[in-house]
PAZAPA-4460 file (N, C-alpha, C; in steps of 0.05 Angstrom, whole numbers, plus 32768, in hexadecimal, padded with zeros to 4 digits):
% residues 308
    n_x    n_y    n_z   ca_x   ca_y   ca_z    c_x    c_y    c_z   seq   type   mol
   81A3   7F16   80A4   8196   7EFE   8099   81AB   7EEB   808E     1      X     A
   81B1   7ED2   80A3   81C3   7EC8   8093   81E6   7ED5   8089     2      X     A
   81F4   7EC4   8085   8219   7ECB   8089   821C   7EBC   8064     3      X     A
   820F   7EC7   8053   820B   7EBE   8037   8227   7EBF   802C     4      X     A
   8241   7ECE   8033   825A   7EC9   802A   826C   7EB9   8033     5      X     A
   825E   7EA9   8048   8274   7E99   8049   826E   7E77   804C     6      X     A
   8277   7E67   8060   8267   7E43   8052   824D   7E4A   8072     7      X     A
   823A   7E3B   805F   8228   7E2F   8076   8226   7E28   8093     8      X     A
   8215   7E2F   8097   821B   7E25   80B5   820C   7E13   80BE     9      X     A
   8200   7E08   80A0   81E4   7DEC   80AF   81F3   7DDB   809A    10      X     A
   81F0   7DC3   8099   81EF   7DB2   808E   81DF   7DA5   807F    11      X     A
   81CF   7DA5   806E   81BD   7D99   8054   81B8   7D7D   8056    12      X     A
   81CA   7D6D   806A   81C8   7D54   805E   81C3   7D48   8046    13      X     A
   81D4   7D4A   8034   81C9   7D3E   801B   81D5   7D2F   8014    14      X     A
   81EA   7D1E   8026   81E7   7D00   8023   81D3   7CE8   8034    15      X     A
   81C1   7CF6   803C   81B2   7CE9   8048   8194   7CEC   8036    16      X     A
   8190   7D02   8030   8177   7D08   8025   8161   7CF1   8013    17      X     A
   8172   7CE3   8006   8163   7CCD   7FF8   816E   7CB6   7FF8    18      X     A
   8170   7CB0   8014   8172   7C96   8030   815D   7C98   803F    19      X     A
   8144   7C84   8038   812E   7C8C   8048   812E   7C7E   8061    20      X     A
   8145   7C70   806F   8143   7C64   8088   8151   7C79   8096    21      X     A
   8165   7C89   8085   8172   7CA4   8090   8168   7CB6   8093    22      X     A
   814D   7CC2   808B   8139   7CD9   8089   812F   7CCD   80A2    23      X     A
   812A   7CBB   80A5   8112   7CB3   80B6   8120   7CB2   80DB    24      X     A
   813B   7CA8   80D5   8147   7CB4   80E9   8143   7CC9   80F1    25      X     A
   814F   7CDD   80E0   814F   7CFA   80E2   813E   7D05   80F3    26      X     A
   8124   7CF8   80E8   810C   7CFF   80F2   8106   7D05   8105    27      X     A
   8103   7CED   8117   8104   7CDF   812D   8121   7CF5   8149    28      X     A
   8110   7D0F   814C   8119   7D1C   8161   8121   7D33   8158    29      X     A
   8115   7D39   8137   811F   7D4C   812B   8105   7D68   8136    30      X     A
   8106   7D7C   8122   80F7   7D99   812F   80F0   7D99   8112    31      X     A
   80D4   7DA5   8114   80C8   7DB8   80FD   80C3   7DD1   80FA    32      X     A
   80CB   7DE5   80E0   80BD   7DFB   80DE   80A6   7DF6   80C3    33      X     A
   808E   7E02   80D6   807B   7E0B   80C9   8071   7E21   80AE    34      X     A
   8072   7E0F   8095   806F   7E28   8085   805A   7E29   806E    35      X     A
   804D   7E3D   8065   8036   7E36   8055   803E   7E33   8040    36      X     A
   8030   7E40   8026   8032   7E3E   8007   8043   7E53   8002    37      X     A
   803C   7E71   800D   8044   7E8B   800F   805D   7E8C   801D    38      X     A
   8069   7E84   802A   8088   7E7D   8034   8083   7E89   8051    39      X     A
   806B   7E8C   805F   8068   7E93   807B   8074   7E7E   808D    40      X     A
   807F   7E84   80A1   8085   7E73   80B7   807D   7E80   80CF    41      X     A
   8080   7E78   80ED   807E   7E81   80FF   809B   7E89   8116    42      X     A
   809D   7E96   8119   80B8   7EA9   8120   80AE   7EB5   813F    43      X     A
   80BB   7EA8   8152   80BD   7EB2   8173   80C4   7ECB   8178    44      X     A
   80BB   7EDC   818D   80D3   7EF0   818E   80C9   7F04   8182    45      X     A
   80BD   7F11   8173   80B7   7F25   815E   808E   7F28   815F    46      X     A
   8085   7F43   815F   806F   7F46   8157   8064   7F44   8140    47      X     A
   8052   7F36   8131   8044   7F36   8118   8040   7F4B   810F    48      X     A
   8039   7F5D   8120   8032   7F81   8115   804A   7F8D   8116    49      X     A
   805D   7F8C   811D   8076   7F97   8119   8091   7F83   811A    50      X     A
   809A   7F6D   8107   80B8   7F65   8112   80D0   7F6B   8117    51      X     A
   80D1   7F85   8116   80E3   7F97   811D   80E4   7FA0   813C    52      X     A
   80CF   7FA0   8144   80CC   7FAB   815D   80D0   7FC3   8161    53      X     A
   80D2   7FD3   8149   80C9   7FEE   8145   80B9   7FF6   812B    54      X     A
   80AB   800D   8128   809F   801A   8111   80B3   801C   80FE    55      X     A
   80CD   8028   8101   80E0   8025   80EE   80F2   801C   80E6    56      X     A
   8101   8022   80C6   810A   8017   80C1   8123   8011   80C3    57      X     A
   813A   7FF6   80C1   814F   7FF4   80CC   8168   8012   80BD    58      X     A
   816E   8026   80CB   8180   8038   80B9   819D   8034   80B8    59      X     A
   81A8   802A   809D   81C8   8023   809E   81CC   8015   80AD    60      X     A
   81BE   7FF5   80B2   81CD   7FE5   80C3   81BD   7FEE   80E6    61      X     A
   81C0   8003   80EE   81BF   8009   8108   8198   8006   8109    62      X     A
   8197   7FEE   811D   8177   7FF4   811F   816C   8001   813B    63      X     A
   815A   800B   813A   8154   801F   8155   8151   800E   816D    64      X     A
   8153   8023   8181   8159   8016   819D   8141   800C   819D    65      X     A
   812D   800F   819B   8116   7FFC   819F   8119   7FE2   8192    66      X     A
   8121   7FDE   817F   8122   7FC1   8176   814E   7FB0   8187    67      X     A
   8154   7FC7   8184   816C   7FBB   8195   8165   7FA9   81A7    68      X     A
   814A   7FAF   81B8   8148   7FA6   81DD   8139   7F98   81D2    69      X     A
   8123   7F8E   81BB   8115   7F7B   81B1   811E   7F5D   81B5    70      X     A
   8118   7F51   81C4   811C   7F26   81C0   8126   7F1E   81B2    71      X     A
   8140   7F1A   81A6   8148   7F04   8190   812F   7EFB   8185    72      X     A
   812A   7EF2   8168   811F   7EE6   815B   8124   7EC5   8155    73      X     A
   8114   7EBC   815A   811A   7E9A   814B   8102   7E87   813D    74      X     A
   810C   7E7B   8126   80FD   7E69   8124   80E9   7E58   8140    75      X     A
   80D0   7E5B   8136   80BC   7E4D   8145   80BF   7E30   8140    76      X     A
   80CF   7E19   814E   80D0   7E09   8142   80C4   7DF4   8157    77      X     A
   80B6   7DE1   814C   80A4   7DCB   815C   80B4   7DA9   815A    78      X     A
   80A6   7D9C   8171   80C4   7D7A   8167   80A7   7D67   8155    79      X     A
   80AF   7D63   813F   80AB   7D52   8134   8099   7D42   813D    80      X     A
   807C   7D3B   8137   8064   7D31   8141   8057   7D17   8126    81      X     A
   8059   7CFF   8130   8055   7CF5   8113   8064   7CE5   80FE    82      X     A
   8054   7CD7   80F1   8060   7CC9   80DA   806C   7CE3   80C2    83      X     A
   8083   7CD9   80C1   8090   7CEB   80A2   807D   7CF0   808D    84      X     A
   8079   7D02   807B   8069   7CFD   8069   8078   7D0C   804F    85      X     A
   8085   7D02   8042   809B   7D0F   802C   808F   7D28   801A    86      X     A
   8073   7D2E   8014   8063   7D3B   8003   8062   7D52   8018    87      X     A
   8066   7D56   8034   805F   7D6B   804E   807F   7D72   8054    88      X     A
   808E   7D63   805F   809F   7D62   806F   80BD   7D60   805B    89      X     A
   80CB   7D76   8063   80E9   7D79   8059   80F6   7D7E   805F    90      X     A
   810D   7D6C   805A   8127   7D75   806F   8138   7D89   8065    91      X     A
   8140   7D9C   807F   814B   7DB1   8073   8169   7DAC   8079    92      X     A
   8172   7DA5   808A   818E   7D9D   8093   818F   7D9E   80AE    93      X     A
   81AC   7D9F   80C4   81AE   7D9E   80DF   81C8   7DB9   80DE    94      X     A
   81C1   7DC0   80FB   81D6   7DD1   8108   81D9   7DC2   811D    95      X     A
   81EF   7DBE   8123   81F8   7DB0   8141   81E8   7D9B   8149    96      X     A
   81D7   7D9B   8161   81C6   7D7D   815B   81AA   7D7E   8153    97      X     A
   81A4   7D94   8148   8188   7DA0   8140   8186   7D93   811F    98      X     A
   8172   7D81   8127   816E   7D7D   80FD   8158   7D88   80F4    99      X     A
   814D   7D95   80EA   8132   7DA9   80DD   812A   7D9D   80C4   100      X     A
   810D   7D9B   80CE   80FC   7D97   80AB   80E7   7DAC   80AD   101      X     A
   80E2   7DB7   8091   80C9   7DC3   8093   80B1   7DB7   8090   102      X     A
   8093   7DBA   8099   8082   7DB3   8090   8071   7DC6   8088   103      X     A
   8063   7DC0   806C   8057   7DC4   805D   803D   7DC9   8066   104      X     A
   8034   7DE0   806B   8011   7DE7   8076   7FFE   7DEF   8060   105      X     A
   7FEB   7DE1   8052   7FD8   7DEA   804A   7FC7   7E05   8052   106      X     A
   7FC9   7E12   8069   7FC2   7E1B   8070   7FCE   7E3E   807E   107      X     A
   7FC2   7E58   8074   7FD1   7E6A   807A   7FDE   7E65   808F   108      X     A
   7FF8   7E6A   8093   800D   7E69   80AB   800A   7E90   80B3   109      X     A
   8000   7E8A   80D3   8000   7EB2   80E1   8027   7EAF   80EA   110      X     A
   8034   7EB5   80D7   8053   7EBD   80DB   8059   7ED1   80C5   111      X     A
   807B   7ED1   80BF   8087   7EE1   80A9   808D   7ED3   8093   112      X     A
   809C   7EE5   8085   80A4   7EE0   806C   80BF   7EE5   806E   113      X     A
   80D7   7ED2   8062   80F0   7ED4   8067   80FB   7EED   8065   114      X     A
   80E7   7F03   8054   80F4   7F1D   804B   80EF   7F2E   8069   115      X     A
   80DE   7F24   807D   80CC   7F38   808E   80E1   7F2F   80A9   116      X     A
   80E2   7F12   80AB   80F2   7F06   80C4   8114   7F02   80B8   117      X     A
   8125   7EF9   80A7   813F   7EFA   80A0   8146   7F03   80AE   118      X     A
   8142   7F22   80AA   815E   7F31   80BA   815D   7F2F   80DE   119      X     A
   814C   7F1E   80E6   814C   7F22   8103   8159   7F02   810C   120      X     A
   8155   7EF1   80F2   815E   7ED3   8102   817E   7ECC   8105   121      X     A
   8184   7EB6   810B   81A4   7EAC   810D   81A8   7EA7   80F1   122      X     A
   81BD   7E9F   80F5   81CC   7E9B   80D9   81BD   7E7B   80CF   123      X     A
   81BE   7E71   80DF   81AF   7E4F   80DB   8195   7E55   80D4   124      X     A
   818A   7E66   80E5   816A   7E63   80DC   815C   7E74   80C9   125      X     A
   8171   7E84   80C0   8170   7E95   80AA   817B   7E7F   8090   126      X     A
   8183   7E6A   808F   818F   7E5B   807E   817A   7E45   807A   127      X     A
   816F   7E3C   8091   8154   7E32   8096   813A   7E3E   808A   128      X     A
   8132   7E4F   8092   8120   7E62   807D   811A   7E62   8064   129      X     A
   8137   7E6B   805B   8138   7E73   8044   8135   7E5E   8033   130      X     A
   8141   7E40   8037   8137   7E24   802A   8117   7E18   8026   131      X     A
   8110   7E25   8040   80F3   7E19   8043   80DD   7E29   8039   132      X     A
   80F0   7E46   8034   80D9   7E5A   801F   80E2   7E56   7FFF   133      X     A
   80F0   7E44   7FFC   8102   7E3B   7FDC   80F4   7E26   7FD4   134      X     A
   80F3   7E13   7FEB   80DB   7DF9   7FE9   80C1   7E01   7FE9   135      X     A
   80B9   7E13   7FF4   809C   7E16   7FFA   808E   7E21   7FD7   136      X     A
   809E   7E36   7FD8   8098   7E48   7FBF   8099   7E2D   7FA8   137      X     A
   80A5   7E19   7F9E   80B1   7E08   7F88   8095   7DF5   7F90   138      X     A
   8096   7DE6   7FA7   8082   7DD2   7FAA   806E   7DE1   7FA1   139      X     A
   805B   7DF9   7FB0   8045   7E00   7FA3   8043   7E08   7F89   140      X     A
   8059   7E09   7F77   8056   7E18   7F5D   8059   7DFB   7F4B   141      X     A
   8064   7DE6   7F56   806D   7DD3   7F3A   806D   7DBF   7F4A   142      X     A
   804C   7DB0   7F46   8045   7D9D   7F4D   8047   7D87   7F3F   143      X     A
   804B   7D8C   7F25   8049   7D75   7F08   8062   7D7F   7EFE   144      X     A
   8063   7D69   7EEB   807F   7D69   7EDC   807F   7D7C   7EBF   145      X     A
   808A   7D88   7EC2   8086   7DA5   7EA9   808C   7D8E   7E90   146      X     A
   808F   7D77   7E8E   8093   7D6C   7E6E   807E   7D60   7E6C   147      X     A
   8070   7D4E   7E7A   8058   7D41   7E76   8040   7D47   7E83   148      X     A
   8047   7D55   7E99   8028   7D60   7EAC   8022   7D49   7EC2   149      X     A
   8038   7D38   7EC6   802D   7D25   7EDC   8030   7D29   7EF0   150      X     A
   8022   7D25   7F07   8026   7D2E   7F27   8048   7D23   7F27   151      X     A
   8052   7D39   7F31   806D   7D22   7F3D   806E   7D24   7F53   152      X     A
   807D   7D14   7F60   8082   7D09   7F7A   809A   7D17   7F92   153      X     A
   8091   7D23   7FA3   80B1   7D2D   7FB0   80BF   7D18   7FBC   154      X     A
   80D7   7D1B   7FBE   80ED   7D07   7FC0   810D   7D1A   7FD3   155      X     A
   811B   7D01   7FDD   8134   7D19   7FDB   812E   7D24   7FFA   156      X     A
   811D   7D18   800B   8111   7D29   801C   810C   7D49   8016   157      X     A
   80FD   7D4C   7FFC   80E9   7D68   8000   8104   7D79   7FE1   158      X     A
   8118   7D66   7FE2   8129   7D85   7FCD   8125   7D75   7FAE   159      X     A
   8113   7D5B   7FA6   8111   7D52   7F87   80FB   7D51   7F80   160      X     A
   80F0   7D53   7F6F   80C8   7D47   7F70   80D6   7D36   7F53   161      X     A
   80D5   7D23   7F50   80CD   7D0F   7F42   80C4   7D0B   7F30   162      X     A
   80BD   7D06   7F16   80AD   7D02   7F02   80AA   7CE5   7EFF   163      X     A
   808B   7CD3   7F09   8091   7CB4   7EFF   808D   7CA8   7EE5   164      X     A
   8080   7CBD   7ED0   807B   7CB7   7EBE   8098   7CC2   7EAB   165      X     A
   809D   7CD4   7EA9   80C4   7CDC   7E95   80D3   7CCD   7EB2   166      X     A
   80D4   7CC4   7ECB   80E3   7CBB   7ED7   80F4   7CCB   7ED5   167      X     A
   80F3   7CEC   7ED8   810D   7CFD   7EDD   8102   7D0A   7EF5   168      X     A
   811B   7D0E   7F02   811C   7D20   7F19   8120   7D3E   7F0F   169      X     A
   810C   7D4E   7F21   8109   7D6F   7F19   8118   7D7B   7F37   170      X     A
   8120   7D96   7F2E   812E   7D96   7F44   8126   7DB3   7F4C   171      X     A
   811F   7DC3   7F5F   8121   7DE3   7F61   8128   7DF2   7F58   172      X     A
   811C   7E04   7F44   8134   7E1D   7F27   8131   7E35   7F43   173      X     A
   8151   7E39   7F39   8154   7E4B   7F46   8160   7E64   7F2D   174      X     A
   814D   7E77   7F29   814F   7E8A   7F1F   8163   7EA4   7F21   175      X     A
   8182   7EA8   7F12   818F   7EBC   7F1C   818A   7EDE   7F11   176      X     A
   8197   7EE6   7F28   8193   7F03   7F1F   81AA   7F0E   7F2C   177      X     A
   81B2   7F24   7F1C   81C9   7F39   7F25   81BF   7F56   7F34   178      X     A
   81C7   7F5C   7F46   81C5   7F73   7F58   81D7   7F7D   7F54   179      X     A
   81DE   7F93   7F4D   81F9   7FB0   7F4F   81FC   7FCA   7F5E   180      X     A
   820A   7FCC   7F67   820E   7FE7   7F70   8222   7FF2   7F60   181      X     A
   8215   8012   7F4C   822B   8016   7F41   823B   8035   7F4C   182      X     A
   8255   802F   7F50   8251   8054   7F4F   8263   8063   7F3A   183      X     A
   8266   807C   7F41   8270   8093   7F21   828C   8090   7F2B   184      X     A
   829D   80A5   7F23   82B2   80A8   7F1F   82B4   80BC   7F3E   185      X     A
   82A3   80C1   7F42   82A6   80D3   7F5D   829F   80C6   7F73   186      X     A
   8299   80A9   7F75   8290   8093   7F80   826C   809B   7F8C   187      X     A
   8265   80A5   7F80   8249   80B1   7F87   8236   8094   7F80   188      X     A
   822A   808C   7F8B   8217   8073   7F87   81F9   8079   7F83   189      X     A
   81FA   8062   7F6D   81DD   8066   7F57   81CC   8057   7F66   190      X     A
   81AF   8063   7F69   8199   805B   7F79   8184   8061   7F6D   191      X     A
   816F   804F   7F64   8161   804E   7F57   813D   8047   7F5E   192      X     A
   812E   8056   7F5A   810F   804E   7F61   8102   8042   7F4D   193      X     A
   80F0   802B   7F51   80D1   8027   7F45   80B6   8029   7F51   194      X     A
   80AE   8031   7F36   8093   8042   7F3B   807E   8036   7F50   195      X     A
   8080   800D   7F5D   8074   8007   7F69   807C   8003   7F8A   196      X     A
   808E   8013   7F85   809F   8010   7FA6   8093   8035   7FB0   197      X     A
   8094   802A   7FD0   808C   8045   7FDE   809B   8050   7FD9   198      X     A
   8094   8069   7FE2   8098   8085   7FD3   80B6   8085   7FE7   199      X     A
   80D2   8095   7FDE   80E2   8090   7FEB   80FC   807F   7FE8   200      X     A
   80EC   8062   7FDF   8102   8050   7FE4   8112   804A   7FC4   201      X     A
   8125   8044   7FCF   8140   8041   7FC1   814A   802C   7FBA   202      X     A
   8152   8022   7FA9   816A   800C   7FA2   8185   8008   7F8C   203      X     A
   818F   7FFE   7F93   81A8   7FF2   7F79   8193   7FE9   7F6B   204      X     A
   81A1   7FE7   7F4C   8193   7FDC   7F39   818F   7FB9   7F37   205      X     A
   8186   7FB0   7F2C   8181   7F90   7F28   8170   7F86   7F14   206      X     A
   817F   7F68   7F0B   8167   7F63   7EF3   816D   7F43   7EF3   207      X     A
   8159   7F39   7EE3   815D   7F1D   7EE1   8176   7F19   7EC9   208      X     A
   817E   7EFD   7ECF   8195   7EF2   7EB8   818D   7EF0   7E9E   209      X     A
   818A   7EEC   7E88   817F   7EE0   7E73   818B   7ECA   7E63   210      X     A
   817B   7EBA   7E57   818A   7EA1   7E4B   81A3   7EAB   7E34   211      X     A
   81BC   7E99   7E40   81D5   7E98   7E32   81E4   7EB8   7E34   212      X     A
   81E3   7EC2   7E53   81EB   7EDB   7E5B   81F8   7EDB   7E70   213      X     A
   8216   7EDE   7E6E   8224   7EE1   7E8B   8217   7EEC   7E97   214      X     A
   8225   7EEE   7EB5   821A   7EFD   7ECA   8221   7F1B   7EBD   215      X     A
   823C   7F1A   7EBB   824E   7F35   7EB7   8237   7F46   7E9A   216      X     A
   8231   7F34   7E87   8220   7F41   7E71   8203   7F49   7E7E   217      X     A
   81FB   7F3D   7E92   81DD   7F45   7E9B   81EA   7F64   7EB0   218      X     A
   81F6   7F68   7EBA   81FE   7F7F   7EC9   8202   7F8B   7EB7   219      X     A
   820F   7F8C   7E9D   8212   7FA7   7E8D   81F4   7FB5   7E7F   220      X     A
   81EB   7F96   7E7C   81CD   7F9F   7E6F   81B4   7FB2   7E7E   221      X     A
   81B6   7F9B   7E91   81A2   7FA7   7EA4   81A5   7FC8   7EB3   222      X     A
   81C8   7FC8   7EB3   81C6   7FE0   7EB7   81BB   8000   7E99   223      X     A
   81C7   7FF6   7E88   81C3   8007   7E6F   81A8   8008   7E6D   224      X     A
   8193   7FF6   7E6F   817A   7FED   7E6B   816B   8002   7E83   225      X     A
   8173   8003   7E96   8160   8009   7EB2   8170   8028   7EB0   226      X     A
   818B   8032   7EAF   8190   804B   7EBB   81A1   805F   7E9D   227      X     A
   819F   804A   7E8D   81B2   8051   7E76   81CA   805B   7E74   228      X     A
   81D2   8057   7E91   81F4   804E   7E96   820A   803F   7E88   229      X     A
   821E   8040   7E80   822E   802D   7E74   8242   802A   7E8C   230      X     A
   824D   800E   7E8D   8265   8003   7EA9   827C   8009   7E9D   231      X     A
   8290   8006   7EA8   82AF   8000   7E9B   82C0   7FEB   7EB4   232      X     A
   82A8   7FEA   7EC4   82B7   7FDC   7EDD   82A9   7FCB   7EE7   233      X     A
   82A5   7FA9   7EEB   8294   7FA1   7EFC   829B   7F88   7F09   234      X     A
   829E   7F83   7F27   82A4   7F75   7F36   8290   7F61   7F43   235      X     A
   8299   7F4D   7F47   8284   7F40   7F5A   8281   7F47   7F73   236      X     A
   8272   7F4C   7F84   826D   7F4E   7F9C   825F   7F32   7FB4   237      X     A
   824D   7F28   7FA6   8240   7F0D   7FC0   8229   7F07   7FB2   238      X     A
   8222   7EF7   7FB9   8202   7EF1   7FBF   81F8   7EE7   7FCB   239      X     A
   81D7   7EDD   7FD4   81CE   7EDC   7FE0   81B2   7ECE   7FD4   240      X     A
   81A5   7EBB   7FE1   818E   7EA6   7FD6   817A   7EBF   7FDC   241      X     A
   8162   7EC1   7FCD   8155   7ECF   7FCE   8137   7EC1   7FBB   242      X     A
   8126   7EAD   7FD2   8113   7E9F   7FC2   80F3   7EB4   7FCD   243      X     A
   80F7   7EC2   7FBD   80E4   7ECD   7FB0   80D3   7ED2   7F9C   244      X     A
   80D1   7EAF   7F8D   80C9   7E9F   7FA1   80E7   7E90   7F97   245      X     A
   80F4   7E8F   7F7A   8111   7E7D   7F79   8124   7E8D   7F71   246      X     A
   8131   7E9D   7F7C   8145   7EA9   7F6A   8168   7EAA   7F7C   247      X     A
   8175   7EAC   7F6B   818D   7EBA   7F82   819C   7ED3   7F7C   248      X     A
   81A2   7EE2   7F87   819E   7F07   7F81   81C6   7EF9   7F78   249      X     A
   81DA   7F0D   7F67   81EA   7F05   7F60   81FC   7F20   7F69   250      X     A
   820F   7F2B   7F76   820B   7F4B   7F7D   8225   7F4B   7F70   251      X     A
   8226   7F66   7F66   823F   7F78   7F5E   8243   7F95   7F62   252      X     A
   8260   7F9B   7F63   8261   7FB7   7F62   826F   7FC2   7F4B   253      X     A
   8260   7FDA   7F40   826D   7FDF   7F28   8272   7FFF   7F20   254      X     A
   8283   8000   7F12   828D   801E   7F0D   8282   8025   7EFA   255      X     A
   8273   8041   7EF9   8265   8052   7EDB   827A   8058   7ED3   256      X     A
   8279   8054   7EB5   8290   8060   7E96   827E   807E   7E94   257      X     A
   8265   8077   7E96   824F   809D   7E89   823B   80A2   7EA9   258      X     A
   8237   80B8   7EB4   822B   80C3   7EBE   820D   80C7   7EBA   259      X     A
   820E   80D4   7EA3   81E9   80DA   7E95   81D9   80C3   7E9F   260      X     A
   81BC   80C7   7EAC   81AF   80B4   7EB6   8194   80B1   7EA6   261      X     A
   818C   80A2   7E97   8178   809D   7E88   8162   8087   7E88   262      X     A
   814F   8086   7E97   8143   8079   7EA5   8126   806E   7E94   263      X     A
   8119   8055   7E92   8102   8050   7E7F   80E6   805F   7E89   264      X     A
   80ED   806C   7EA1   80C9   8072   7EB0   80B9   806A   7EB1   265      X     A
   80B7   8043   7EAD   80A1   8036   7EAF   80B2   8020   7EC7   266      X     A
   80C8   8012   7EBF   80CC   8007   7EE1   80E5   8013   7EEC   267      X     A
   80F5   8020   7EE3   80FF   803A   7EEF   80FC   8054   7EE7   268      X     A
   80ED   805B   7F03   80E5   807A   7EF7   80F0   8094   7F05   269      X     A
   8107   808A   7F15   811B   809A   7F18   8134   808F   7F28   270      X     A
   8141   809E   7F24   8163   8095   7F32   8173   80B1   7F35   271      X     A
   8189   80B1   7F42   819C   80C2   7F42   81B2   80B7   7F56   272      X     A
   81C2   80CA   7F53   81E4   80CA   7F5D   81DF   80D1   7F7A   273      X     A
   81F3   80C5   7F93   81EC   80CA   7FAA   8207   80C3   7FB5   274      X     A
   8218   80DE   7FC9   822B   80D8   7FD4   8222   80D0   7FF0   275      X     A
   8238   80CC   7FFC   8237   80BC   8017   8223   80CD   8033   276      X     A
   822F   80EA   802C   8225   8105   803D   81F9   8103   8034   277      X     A
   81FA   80FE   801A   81DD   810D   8011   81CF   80F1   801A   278      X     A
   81D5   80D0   801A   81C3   80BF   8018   81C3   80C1   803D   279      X     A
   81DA   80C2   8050   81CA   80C5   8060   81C1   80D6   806B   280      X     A
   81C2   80EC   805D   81B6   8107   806B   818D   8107   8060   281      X     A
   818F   80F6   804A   8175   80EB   8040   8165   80D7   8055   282      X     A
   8171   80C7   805C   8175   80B2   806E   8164   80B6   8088   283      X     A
   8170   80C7   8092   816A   80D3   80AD   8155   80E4   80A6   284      X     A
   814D   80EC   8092   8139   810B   8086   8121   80F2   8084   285      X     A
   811D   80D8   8086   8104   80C6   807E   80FC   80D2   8065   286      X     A
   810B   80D9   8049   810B   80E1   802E   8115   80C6   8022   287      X     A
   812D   80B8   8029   812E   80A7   801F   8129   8091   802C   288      X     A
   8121   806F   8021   811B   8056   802F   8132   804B   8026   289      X     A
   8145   803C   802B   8150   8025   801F   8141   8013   8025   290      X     A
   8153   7FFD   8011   814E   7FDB   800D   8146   7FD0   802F   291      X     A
   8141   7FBB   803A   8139   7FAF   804B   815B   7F9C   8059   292      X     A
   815D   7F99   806F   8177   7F95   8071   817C   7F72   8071   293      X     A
   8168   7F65   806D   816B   7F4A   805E   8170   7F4C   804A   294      X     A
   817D   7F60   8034   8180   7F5D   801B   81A6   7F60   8013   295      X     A
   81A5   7F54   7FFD   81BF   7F59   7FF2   81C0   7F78   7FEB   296      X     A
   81AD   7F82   7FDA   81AB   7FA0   7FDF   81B1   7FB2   7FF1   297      X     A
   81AB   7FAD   8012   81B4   7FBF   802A   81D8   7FB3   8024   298      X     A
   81DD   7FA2   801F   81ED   7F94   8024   820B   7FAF   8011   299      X     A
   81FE   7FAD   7FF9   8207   7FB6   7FE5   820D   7FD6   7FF2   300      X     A
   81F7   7FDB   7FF9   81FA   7FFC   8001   820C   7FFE   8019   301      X     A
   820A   7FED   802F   8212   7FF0   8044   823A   7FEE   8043   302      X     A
   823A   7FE6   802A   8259   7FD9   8027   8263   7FFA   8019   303      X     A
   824D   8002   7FFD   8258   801B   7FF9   8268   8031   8019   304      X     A
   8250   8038   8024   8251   804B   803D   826C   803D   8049   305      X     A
   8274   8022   8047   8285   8022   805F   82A1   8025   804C   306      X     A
   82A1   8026   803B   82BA   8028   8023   82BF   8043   8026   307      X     A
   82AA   805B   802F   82B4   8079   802F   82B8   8084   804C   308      X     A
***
């Protein structure tokens, strides 16, 4: 899903964005993806009952020969039908001579969800997606201006809504959070369950930022808090946009100072130590699930395994 470490591969246009003779250009031979309130789009290539093109799940990177021989995936994208309408229609940027807006459907969209289609699209249309499920999620949630309550207006082609009454521009919160992978002194890596995830599956720890809290202070917390671990070591690793419906996952890898694992049993209700031999010998046993491989999480694990 997407090449999140390194520069873009679309373009934003955002010196054009609020040039309405330049939008309207744009327009004019541009492509749309379709997307509802819920961040559905429609995606070629892939079955609704399965987008994998298999029952299972992707293991370490390698996905089964049934989804190997599966169709490339792509954005379903349609050309532009119509007068602009700035409250529907948003520009997401161009790749090469392709310029993309999304439009806005009142209406359930029968597609995915960036978490379900990501890992199958290009790097562009995985970059594409992920903006139009960032917009979709913000437009439906914050229609009025959180200081006075007045409808505001979108602007910016689709990335400002307006306030005409405070006359301030509001802009998309993007909510951070830190992801970790930590391991011990024997490089054994901490994997952690909650009680609302199927039975099985696994992850690095993670938590939201809190106000007036480094990144580096939310990784020590969140870890002490969730596994009652203490760090002595913590690195950055990447991140990755993750609007679910606004956030961006923040990743690190970090070294345990203590071993002892002490867990709250209400949103982690268990964890343990896992060398390279036991997670995939778990792996293959369908005992353990990992993270989904659109995530910074596979991402995180997948980098452990290749370091041993």
């Amino acid at each position: 899903m997407g090449n999140w470490s390194g520069a873009s591969v679309t373009d934003r246009l955002d010196g054009e964005r609020r040039n309405a003779d330049a939008v309207a250009a744009l327009w004019r031979g541009g492509w749309l993806l379709v997307i509802d309130d819920n961040g559905r789009f429609p995606v070629a290539g892939v079955s609704s009952a399965d987008p994998w093109g298999t029952a299972n799940d992707v293991v370490l990177g390698v996905r089964p020969a049934a989804a190997e021989s599966a169709p490339s995936a792509q954005l379903l994208l349609s050309r532009v039908d119509g007068t602009y309408e700035p409250e529907r229609h948003w520009l997401l940027g161009r790749d090469g001579d392709r310029v993309v807006f999304a439009e806005r459907s009142a209406d359930p969209v029968d597609g995915f969800s960036l978490r379900e289609a990501g890992p199958l699209l290009s790097e562009a249309e995985a970059e594409y997606a992920a903006m139009a499920s960032a917009l979709a999620a913000w437009h439906a949630s914050e229609p009025y201006c959180p200081a006075c309550g007045t409808a505001t207006a979108v602007v910016a082609a689709g990335t400002v809504r307006h306030c005409p009454s405070c006359r301030q521009d509001r802009f998309p919160r993007t909510d951070p959070a830190i992801i970790v992978a930590i391991t011990d002194p024997e490089d054994r890596l901490l994997l952690a369950r909650q009680g609302v995830w199927a039975t099985g599956r696994h992850s690095v720890l993670a938590g939201f930022v809190e106000a007036g809290e480094s990144l580096e202070q939310a990784v020590h917390r969140e870890v002490f808090e969730e596994s009652g671990i203490r760090l002595s070591q913590v690195e950055y690793f990447g991140s990755q946009p993750w609007p679910f419906p606004r956030s961006i996952m923040l990743g690190f890898r970090a070294r345990a100072a203590t071993r002892q694992i002490t867990v709250d049993g209400e949103e982690i209700v268990s964890a343990r130590w896992f060398t390279r031999e036991a997670l995939r010998a778990e792996v293959a046993a369908g005992t353990l699930i990992l993270p989904g491989e659109a995530s910074i999480a596979f991402r995180l694990v997948r980098d452990w395994l290749a370091r041993g």
